[in-house]
N, CA, C and O atoms as a GROMACS GRO file, in nm:
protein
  380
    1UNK      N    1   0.822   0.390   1.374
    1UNK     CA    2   0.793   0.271   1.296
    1UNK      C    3   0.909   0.242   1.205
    1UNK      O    4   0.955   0.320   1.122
    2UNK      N    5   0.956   0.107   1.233
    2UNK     CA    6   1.052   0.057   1.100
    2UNK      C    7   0.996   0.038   0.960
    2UNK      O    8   0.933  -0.059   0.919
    3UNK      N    9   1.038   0.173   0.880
    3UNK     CA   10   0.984   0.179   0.747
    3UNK      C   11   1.056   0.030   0.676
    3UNK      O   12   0.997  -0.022   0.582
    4UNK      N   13   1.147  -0.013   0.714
    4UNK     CA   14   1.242  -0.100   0.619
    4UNK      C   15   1.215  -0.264   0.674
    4UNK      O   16   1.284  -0.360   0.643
    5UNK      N   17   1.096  -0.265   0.764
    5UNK     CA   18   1.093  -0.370   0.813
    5UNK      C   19   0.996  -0.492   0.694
    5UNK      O   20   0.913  -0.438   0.620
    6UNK      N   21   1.009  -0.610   0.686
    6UNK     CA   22   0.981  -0.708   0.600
    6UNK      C   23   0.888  -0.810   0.637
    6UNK      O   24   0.929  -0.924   0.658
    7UNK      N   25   0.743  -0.776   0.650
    7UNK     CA   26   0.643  -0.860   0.736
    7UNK      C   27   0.676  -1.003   0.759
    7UNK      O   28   0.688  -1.046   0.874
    8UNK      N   29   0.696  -1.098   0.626
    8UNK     CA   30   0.682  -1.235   0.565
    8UNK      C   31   0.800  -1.266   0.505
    8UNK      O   32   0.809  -1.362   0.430
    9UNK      N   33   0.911  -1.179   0.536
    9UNK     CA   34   1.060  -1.241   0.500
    9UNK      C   35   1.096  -1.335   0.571
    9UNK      O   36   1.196  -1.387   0.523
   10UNK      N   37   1.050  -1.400   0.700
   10UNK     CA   38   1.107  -1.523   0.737
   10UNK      C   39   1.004  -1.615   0.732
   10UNK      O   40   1.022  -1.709   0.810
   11UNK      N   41   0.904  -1.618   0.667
   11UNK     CA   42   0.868  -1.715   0.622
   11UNK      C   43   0.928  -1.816   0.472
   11UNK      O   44   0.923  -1.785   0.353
   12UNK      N   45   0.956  -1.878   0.505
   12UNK     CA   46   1.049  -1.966   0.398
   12UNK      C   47   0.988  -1.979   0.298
   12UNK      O   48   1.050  -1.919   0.210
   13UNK      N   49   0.861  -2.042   0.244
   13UNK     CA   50   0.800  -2.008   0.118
   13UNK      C   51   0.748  -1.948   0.032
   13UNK      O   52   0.709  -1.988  -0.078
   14UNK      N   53   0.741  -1.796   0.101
   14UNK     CA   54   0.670  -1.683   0.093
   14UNK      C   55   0.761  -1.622   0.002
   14UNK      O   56   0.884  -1.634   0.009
   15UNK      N   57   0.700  -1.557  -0.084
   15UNK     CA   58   0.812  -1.453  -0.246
   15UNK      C   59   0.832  -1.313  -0.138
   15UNK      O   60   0.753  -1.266  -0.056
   16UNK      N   61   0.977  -1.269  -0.180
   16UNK     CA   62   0.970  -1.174  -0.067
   16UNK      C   63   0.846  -1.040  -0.078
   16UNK      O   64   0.773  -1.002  -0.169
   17UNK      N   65   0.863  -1.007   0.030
   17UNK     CA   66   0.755  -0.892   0.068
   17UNK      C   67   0.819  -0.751   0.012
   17UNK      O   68   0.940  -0.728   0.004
   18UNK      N   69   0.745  -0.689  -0.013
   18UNK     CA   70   0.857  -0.547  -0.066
   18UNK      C   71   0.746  -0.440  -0.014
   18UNK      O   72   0.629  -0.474   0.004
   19UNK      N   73   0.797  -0.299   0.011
   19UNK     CA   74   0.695  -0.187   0.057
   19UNK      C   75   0.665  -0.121  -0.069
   19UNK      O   76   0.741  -0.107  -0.165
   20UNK      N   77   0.533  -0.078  -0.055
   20UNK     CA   78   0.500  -0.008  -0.172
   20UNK      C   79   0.445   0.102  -0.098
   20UNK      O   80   0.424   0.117   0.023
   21UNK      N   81   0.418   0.208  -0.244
   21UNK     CA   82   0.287   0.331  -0.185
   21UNK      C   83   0.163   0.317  -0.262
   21UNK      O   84   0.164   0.316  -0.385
   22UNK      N   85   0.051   0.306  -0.188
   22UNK     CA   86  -0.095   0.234  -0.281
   22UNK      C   87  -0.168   0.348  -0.310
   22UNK      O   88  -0.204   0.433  -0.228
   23UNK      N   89  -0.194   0.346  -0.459
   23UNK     CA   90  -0.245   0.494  -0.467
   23UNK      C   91  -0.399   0.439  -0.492
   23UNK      O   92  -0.436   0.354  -0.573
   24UNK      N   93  -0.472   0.510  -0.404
   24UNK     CA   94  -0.635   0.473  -0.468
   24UNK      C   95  -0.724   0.595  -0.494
   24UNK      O   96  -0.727   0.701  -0.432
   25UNK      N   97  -0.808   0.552  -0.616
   25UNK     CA   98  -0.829   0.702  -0.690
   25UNK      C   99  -1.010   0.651  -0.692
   25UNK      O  100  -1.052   0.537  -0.667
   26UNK      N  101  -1.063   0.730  -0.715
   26UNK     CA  102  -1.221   0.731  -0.746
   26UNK      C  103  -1.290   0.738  -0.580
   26UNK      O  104  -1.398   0.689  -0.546
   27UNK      N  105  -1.216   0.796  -0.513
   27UNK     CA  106  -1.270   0.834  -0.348
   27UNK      C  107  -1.342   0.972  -0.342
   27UNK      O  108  -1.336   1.026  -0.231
   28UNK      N  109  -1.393   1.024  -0.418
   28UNK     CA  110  -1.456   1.171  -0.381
   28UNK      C  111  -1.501   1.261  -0.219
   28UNK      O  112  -1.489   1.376  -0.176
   29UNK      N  113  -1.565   1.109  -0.160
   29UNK     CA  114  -1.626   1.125  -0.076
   29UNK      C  115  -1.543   1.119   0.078
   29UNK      O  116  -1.586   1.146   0.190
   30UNK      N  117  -1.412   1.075   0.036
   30UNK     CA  118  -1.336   1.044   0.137
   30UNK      C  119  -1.290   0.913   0.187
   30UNK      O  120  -1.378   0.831   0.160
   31UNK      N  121  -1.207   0.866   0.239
   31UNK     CA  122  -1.142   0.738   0.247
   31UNK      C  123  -1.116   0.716   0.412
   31UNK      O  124  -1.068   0.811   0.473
   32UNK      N  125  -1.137   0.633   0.460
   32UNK     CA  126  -1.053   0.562   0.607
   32UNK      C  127  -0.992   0.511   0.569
   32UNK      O  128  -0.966   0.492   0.450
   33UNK      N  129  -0.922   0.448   0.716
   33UNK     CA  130  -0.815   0.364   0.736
   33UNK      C  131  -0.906   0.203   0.735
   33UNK      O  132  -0.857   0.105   0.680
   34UNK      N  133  -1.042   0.199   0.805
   34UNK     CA  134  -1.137   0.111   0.794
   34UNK      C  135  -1.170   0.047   0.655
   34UNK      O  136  -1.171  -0.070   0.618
   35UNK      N  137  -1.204   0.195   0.575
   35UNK     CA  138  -1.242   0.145   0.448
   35UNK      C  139  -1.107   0.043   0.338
   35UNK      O  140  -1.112  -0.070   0.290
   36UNK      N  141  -0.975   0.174   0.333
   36UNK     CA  142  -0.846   0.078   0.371
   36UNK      C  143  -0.887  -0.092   0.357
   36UNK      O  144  -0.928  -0.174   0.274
   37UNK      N  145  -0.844  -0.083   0.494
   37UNK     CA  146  -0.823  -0.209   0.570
   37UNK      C  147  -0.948  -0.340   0.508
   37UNK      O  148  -0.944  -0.461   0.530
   38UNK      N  149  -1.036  -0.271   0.439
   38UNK     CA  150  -1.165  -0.364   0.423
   38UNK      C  151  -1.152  -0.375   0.253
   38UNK      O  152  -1.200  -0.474   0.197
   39UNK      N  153  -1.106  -0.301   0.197
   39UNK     CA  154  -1.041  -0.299   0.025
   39UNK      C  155  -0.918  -0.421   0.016
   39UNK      O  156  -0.914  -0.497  -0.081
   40UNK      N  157  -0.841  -0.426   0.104
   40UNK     CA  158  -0.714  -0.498   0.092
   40UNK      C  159  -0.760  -0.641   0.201
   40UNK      O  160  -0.673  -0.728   0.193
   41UNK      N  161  -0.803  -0.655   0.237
   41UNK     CA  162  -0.845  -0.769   0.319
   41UNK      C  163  -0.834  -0.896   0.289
   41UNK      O  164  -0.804  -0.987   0.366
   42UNK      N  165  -0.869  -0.907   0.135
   42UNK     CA  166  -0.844  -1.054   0.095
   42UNK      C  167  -0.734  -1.054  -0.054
   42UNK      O  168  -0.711  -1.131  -0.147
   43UNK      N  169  -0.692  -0.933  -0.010
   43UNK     CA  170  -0.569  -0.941  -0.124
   43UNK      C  171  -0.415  -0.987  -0.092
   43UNK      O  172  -0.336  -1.001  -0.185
   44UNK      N  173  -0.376  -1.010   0.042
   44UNK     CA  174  -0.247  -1.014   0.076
   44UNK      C  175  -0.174  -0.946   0.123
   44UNK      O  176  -0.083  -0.983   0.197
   45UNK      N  177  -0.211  -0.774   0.070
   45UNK     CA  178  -0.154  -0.655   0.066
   45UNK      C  179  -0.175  -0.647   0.285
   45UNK      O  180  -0.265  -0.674   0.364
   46UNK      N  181  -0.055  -0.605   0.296
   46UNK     CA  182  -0.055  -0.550   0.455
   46UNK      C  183  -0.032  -0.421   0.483
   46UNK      O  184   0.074  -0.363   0.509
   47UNK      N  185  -0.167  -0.375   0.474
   47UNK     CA  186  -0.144  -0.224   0.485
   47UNK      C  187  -0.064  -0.145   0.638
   47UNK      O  188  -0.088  -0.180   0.754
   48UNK      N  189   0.011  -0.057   0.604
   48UNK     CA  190   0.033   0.066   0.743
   48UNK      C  191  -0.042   0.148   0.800
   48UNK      O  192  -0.076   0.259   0.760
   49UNK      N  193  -0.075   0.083   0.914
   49UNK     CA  194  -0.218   0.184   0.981
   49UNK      C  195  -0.146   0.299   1.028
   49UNK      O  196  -0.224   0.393   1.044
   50UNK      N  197  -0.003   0.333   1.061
   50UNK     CA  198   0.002   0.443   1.103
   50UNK      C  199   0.040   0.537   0.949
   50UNK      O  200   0.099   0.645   0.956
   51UNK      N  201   0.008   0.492   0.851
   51UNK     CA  202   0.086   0.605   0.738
   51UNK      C  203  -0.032   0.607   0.639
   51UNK      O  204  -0.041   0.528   0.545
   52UNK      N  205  -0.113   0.692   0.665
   52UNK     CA  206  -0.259   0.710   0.515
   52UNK      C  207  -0.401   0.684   0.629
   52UNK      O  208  -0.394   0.649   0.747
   53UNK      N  209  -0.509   0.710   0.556
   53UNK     CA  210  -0.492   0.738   0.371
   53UNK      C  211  -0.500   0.918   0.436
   53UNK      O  212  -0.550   0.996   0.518
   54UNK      N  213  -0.378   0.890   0.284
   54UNK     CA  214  -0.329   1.066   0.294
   54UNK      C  215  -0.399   1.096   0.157
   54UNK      O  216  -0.379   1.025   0.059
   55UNK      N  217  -0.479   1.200   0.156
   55UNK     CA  218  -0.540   1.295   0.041
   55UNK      C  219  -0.470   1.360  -0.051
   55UNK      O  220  -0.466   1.481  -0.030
   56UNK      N  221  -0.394   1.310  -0.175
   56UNK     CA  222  -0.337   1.332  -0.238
   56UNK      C  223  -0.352   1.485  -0.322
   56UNK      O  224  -0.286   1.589  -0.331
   57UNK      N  225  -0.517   1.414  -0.392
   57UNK     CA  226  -0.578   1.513  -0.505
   57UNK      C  227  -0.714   1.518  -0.423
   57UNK      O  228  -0.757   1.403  -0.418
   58UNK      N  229  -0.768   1.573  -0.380
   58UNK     CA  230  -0.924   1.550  -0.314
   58UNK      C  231  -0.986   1.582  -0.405
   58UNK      O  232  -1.091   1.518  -0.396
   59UNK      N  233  -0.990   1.666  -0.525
   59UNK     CA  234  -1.086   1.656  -0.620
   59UNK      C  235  -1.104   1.545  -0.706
   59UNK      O  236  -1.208   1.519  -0.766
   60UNK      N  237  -1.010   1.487  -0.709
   60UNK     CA  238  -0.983   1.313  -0.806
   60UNK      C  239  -1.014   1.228  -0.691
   60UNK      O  240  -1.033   1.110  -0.721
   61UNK      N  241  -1.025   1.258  -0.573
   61UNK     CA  242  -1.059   1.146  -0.462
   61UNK      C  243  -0.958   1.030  -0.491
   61UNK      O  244  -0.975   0.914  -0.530
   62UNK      N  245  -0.840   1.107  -0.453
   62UNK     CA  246  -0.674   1.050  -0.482
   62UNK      C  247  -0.607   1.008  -0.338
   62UNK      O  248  -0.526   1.086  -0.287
   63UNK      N  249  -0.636   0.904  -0.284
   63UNK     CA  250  -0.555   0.906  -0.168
   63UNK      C  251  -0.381   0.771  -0.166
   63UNK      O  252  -0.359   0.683  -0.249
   64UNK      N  253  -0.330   0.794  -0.093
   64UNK     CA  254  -0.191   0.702  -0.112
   64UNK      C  255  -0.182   0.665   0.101
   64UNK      O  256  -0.178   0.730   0.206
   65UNK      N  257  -0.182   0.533   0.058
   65UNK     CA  258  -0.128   0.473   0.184
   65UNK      C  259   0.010   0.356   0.192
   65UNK      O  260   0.025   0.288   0.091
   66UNK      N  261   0.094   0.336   0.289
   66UNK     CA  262   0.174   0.290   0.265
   66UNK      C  263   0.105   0.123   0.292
   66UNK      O  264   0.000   0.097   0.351
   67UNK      N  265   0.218   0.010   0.220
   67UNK     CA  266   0.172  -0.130   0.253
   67UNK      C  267   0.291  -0.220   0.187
   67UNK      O  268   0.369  -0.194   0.095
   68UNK      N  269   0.276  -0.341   0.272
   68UNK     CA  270   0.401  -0.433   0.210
   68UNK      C  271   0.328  -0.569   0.121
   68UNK      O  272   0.220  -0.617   0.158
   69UNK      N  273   0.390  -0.612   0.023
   69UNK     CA  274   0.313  -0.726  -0.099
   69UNK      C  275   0.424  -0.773  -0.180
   69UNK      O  276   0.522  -0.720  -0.232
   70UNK      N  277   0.378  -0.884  -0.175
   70UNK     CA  278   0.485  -1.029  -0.250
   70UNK      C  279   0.384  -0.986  -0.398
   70UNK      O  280   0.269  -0.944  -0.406
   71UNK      N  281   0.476  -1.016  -0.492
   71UNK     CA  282   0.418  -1.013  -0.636
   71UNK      C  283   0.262  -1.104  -0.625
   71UNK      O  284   0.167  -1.051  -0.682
   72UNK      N  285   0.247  -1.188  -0.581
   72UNK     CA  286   0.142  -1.193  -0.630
   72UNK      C  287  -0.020  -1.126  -0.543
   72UNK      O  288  -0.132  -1.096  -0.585
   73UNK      N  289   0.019  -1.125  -0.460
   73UNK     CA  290  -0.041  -0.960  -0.338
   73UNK      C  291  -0.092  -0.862  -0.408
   73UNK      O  292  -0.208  -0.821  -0.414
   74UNK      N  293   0.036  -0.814  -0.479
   74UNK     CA  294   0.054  -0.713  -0.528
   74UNK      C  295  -0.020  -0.667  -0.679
   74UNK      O  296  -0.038  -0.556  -0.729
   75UNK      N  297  -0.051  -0.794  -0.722
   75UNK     CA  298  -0.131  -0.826  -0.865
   75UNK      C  299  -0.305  -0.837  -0.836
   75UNK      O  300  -0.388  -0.783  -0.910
   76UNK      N  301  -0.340  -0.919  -0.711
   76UNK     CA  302  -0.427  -0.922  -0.659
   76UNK      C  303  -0.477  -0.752  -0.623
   76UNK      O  304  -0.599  -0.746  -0.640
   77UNK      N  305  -0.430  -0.644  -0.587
   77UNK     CA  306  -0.451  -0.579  -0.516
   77UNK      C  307  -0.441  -0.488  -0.654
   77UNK      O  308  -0.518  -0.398  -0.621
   78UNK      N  309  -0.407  -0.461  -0.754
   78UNK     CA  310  -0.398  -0.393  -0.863
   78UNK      C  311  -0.489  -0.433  -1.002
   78UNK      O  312  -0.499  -0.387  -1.115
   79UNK      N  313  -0.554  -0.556  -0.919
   79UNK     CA  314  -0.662  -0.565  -0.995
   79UNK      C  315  -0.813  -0.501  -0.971
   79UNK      O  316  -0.910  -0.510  -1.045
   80UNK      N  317  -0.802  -0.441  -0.857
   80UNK     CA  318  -0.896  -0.394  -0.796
   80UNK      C  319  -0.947  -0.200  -0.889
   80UNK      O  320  -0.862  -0.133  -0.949
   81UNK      N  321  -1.062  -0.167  -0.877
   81UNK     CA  322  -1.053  -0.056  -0.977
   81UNK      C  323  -1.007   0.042  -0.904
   81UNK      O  324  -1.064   0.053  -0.796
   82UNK      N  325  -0.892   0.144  -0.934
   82UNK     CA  326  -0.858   0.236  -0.940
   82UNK      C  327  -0.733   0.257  -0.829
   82UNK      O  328  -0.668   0.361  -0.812
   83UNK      N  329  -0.720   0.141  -0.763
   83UNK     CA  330  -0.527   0.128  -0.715
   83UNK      C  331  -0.459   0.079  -0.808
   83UNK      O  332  -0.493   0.009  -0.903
   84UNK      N  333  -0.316   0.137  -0.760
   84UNK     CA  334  -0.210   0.139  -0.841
   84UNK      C  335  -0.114   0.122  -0.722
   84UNK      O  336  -0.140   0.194  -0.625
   85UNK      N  337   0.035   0.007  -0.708
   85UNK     CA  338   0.106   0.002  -0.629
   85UNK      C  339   0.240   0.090  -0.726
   85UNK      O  340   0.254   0.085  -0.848
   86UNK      N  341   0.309   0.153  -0.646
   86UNK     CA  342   0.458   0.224  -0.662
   86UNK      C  343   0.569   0.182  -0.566
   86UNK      O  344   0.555   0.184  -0.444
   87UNK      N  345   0.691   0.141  -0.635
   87UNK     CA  346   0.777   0.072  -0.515
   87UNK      C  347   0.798   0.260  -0.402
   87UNK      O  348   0.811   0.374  -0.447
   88UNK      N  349   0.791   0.206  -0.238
   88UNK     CA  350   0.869   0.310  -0.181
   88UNK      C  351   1.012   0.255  -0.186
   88UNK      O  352   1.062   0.151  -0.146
   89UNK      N  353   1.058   0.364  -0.249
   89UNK     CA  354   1.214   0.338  -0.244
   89UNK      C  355   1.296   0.420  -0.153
   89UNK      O  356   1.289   0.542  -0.157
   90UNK      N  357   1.348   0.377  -0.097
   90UNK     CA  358   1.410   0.468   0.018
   90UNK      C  359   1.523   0.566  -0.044
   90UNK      O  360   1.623   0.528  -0.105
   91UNK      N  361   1.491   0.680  -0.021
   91UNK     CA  362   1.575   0.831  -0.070
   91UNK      C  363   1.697   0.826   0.033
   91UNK      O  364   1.675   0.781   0.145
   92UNK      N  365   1.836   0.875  -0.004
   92UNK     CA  366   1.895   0.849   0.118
   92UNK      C  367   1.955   0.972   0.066
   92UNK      O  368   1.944   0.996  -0.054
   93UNK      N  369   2.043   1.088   0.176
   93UNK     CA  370   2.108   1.194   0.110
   93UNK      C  371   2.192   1.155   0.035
   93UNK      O  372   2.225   1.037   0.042
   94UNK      N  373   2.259   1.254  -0.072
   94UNK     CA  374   2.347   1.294  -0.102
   94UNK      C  375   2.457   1.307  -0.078
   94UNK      O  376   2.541   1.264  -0.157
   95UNK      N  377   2.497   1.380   0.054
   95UNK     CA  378   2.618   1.410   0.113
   95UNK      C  379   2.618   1.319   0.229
   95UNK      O  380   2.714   1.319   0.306
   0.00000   0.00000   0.00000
């Protein structure tokens, strides 16, 4: 999968898209990719079905999935209780 790829960058009116990592917390019971996909649905947010939800903290019912969101996506989707978006920033070596 192209991590660096830009869903809605060629759409011309669209604020660019940027990747984030979506952290969602208050899951005790466990999280899908379904449940996912049905949280972000009318937020903008375009989640990565092949990357999450990964179990961060399972006692905090902490999971992080990857997803791409234009600022206002991204506001929409952080209004929701207990996600939080983090830019993925791409690590590159050192040497």
């Amino acid at each position: 999968m192209d991590l660096t790829r830009n869903p809605a960058s060629s759409h011309p009116e669209m604020s660019p898209r940027r990747s984030f990592i979506i952290q969602i917390d208050g899951r005790p019971d466990g999280l899908g990719m379904s449940d996912v996909l049905e949280m972000f649905r009318e937020t903008g947010v375009e989640v990565d079905p092949e990357y999450g939800p990964i179990a961060v903290n399972p006692a905090l019912g902490r999971f992080v999935v990857r997803g791409w969101a234009d600022e206002a996506a991204r506001g929409r989707a952080e209004a929701l209780p207990g996600v939080r978006l983090f830019a993925d920033a791409r690590i590159q070596p050192t040497s």
